[in-house]
DRENZA-13790 format. One record per residue (C-alpha): residue number from 1; x, y, z. Coordinates in Angstrom, 2 decimals, always signed. Each point is the difference from the previous one (the first is absolute). Layout:
BEGIN
  resi        x        y        z
   NUM        X        Y        Z
...
***
This chain:
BEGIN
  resi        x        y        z
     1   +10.08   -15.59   -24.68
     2    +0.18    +2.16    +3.47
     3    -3.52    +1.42    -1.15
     4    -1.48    -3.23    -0.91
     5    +0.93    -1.45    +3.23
     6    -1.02    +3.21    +2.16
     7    -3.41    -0.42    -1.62
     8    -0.18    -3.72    +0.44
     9    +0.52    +0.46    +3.60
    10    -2.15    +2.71    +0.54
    11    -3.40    -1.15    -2.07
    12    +0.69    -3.52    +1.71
    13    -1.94    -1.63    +3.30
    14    +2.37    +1.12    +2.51
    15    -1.90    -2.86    +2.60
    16    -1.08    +2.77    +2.72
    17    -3.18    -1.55    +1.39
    18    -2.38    +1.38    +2.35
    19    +1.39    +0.75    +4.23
    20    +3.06    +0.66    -1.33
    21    +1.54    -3.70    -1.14
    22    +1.49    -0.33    -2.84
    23    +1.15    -2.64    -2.18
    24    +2.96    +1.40    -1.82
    25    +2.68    -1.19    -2.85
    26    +4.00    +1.09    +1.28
    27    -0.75    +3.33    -1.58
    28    -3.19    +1.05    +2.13
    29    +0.48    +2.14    +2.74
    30    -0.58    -1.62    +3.04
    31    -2.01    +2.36    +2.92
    32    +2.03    -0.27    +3.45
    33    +3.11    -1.00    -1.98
    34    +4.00    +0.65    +1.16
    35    +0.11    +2.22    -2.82
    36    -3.12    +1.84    +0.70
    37    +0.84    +0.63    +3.22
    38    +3.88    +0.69    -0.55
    39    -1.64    +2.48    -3.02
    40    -1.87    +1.59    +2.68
    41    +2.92    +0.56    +2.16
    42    +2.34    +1.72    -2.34
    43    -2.64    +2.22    -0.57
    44    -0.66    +1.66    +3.07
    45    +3.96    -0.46    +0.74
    46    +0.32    +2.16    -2.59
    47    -2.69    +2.08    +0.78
    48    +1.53    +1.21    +3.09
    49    +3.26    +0.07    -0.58
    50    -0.27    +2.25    -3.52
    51    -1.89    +1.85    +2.19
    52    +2.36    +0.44    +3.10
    53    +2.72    +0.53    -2.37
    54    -0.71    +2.65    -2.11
    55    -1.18    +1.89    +2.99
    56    +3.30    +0.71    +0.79
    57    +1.23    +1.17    -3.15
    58    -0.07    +3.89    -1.41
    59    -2.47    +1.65    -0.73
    60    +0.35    +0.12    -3.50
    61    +0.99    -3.41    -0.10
    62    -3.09    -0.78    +1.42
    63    -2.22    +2.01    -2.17
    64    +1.61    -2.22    -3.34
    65    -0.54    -3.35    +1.50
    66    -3.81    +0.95    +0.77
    67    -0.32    +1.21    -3.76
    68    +1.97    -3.24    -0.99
    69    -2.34    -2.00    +1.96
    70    -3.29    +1.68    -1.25
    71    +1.31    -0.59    -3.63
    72    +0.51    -3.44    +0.85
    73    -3.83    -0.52    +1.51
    74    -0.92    +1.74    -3.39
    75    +2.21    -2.37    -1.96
    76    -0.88    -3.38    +1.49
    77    -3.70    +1.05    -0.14
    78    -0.03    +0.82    -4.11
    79    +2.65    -3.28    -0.49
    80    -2.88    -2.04    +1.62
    81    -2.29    +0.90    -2.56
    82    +2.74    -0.02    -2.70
    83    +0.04    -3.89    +1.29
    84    -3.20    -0.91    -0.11
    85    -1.00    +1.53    -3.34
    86    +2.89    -0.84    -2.22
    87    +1.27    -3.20    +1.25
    88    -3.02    -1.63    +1.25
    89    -1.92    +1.69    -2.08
    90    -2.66    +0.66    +2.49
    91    -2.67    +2.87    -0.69
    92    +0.96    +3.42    +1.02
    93    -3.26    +0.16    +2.09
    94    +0.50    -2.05    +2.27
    95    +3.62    +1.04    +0.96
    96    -0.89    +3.71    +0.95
    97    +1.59    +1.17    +3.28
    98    -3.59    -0.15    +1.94
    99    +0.95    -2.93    +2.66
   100    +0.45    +2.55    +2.89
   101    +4.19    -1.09    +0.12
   102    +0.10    +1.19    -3.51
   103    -1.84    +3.32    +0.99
   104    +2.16    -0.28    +2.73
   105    +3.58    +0.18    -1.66
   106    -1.34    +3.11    -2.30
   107    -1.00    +1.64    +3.47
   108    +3.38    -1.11    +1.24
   109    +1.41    +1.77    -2.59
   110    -1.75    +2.90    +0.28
   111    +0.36    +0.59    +3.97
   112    +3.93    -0.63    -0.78
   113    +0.08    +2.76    -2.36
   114    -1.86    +2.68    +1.81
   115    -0.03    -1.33    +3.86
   116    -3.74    +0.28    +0.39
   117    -1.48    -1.34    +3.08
   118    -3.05    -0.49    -1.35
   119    +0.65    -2.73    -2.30
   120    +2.32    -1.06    +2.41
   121    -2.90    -0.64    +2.78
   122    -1.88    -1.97    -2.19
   123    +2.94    -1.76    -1.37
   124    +1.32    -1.40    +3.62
   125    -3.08    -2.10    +0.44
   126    -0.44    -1.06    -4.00
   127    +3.82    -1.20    +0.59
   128    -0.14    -1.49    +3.27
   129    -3.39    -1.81    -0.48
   130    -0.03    -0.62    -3.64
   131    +3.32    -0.73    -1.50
   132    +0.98    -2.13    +2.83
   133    -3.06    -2.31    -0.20
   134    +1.31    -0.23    -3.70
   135    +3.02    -1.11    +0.94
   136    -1.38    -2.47    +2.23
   137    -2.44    -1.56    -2.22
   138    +1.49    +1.22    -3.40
   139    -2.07    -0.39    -3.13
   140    +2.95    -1.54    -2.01
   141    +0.27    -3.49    -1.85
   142    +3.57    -0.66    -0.30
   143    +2.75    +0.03    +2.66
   144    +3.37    +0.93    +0.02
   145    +1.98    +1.14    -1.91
   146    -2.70    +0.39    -2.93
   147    -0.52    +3.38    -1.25
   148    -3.60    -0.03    +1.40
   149    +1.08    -0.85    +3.54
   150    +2.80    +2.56    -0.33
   151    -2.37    +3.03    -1.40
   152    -2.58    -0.39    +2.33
   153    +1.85    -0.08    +3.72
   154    +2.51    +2.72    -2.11
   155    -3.15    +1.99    -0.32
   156    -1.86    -0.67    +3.18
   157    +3.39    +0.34    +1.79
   158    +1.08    +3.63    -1.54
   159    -3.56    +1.14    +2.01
   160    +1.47    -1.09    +2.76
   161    +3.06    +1.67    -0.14
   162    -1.55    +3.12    -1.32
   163    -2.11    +0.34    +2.91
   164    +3.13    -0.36    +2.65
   165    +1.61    +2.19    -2.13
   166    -2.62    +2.87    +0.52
   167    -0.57    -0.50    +3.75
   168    +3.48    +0.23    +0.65
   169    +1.30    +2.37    -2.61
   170    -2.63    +2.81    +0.55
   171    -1.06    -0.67    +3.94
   172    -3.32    -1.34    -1.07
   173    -2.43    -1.81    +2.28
   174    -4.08    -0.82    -0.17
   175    -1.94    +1.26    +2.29
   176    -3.07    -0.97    +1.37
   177    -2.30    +1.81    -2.47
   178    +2.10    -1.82    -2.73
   179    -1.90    -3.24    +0.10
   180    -3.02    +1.38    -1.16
   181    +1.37    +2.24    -2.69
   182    +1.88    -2.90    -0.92
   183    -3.10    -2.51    +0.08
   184    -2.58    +2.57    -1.70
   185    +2.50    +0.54    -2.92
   186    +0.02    -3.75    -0.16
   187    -3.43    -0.46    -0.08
   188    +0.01    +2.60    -2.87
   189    +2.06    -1.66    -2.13
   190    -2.41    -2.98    +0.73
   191    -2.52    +1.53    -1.52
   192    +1.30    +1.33    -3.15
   193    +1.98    -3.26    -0.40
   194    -3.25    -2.52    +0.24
   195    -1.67    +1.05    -2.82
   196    +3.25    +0.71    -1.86
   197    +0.67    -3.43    -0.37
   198    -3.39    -1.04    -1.79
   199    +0.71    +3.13    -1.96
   200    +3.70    -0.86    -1.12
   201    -1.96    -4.20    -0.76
   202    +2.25    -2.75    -0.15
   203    +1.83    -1.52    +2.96
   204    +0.51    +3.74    +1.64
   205    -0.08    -0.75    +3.77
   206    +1.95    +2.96    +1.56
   207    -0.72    -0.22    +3.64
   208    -1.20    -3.49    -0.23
   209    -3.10    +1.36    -0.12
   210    -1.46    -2.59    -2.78
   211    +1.94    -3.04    +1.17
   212    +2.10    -1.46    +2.02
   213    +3.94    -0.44    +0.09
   214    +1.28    -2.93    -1.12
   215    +2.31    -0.35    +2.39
   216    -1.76    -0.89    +4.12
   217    -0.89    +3.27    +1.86
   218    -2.21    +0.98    +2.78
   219    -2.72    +0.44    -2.97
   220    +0.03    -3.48    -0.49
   221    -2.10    -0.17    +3.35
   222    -2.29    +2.90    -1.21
   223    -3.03    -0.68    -1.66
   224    +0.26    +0.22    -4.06
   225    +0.47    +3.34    -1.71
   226    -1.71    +2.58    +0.17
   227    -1.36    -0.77    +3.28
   228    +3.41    -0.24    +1.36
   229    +0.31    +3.79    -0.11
   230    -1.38    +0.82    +3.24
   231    +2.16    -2.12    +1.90
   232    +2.76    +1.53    -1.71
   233    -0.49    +2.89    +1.31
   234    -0.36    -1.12    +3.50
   235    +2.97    -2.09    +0.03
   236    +1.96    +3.51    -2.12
   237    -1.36    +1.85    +3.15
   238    +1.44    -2.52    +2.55
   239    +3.28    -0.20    -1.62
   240    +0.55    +3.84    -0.35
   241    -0.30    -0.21    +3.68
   242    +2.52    -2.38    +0.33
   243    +2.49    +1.88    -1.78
   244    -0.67    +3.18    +1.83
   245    +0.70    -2.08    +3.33
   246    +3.89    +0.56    +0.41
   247    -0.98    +4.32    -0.50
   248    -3.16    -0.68    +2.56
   249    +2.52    -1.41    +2.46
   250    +2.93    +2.34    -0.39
   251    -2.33    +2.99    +1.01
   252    -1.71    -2.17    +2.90
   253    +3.16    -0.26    +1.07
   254    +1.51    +3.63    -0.29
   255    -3.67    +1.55    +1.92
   256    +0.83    -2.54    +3.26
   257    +3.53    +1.36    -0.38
   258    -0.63    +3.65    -0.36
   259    -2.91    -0.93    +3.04
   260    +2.96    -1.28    +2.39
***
């Protein structure tokens, strides 16, 4: 009955129309909603203070909750597509990890394990810019508590935390030079991903690159896919700016200091 109902839900007209209005049944999510934004609040609450915390632990003790916490990016990402395929029986290829927050928590993972900056550098901006404009404008169709609602800020919100984590934990920061390693490795993945999805048929749309979300985003005021693509990357450029700012300003402010 719980699979039936899961499918029901997710194969049925979930009202979003065009600008970002919806029309919605008491199970829709609703964009802007308390719960959205409360959602969005315990997040980054617990973002930074997982984060603060476990700096101050041992060592050691430190080292275990970073391997607990890759596992856990590992585990959420496979239980996703566990989801999808077996209980709303959706095809396994369009439920790959190629949306860049489900590259994202593999990377996590990875950088956790063996504290590479690299990954890390790109990571900050794919975090920052990406999974937070998911959480804003989530592609989800039910709200709370529904397992869909639940999986998807679980998942967007363990990025996050894995990224506070990291700068924290091992002293990481971007630098300057990090945008554009950041935004080149994006634009790679671009690449390979386009044609992927006519490859893999069917409704595969990793990246959005075939159609729009559902749900109201900023490519709602884009023009129709694929022609959208360019001002993705434009606005993608813009916004890893914006999420360098607080690091711009931090060493603006230390030269005048060290000038005085």
């Amino acid at each position: 009955m719980y699979c039936t109902y899961v499918r029901s839900l997710h194969s049925a007209d979930t009202g979003w129309l065009s600008k970002g209005i919806i029309v919605q049944d008491s199970s829709s999510f609703v964009l802007f909603s308390p719960i959205h934004f409360i959602t969005i609040a315990i997040i980054f609450l617990i973002a930074v203070f997982f984060a603060l915390l476990v700096k101050n632990l041992h060592v050691k003790i430190q080292s275990f909750i970073g391997r607990c916490l890759a596992w856990t990016l590992i585990i959420v990402e496979s239980f996703k597509f566990y989801y999808r395929m077996e209980l709303l029986g959706e095809p396994w290829q369009e439920n790959l990890p190629f949306h860049f927050c489900g590259l994202s928590m593999i990377l996590l993972a990875y950088t956790i394990f063996t504290r590479t900056y690299k990954t890390y550098e790109i990571l900050y901006f794919w975090a920052f810019a990406g999974a937070v404009m998911a959480l804003i404008t989530p592609d989800v169709p039910a709200s709370f508590p529904h397992p869909e609602y639940l999986l998807y800020f679980v998942g967007h919100g363990m990025i996050i935390v894995g990224i506070f984590f990291v700068t924290y934990m091992y002293d990481f920061r971007p630098r300057v030079s990090s945008i554009w390693e950041s935004y080149k490795t994006a634009l790679s993945v671009l690449i390979v991903i386009f044609p992927l999805n006519y490859i893999l048929g069917g409704e595969a749309n990793y990246l959005y690159l075939r159609f729009r979300p559902d749900v109201g985003s900023l490519m709602n005021f884009m023009p129709e896919p694929p022609f959208h693509i360019p001002f993705l990357m434009i606005i993608a450029y813009i916004f890893f700016w914006v999420v360098y700012l607080p690091y711009w300003i931090k060493d603006l402010m230390s030269r005048k200091q060290g000038n005085v």
